[in-house]
N, C-alpha and C positions, 0 to 999 in steps of 0.2 A: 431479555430481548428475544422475540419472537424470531424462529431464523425456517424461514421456506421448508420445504423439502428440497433435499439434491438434488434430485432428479427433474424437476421442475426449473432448478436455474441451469443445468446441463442441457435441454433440451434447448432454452430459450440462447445459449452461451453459442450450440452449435446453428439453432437458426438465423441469428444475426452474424456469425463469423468473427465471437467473440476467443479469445485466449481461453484455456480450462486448463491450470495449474495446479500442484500443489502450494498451500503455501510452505514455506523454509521452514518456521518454526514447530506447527502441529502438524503437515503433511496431510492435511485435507483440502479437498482439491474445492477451488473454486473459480469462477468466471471473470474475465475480463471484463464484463458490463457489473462487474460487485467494487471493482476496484473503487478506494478513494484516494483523492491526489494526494501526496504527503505521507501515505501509507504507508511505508517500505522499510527494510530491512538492508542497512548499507554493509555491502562487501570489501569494498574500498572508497578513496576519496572521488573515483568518479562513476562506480558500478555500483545499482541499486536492485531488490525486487521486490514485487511488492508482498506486502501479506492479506491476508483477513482479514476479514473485521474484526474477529474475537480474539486476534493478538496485534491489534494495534501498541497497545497499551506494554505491552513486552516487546517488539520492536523497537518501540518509543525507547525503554531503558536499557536495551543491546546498544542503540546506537550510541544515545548519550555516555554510556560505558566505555566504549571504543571511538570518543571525541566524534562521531557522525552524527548528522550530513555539517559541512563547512556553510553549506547552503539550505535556506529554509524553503521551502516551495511550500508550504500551506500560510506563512504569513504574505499577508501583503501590505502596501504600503498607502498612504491617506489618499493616496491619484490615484490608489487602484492599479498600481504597477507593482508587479514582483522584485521585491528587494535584491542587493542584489550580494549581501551577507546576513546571517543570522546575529549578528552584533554588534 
């Protein structure tokens, strides 16, 4: 996957008054307008954050490892309404 230069989504991160984090698990920083919904790394049952794009995929297995999220926020439901459990 093609991934920008940094410096180009930092510019763009601080001209919109986006977030510029690192993320948790590889500790490269990226912007709040990169985020995707669903994306995160759960700390507890109600404190989440987000990560990467390039470690969705290890997030994904931390959390199901450590029984998180109790809640799905990237499925949705056939009305098009956010479920309001993962099972």
């Amino acid at each position: 996957m093609f991934y920008k230069p940094r410096f180009l989504h930092r510019c763009w991160a601080f001209l919109r008054g986006h977030a510029w984090i690192p993320c948790p698990i590889c500790k490269r920083r990226f912007g709040g307008h990169e985020r995707i919904p669903g994306a995160e790394l759960w700390i507890t049952e109600r404190d989440s954050v987000s990560v990467c794009r390039r470690c969705i995929d290890a997030a994904e297995e931390t959390n199901a490892a450590n029984g998180y999220p109790r809640v799905s926020r990237r499925a949705a439901t056939s009305a098009g309404e956010k479920p309001t459990s993962a099972s």
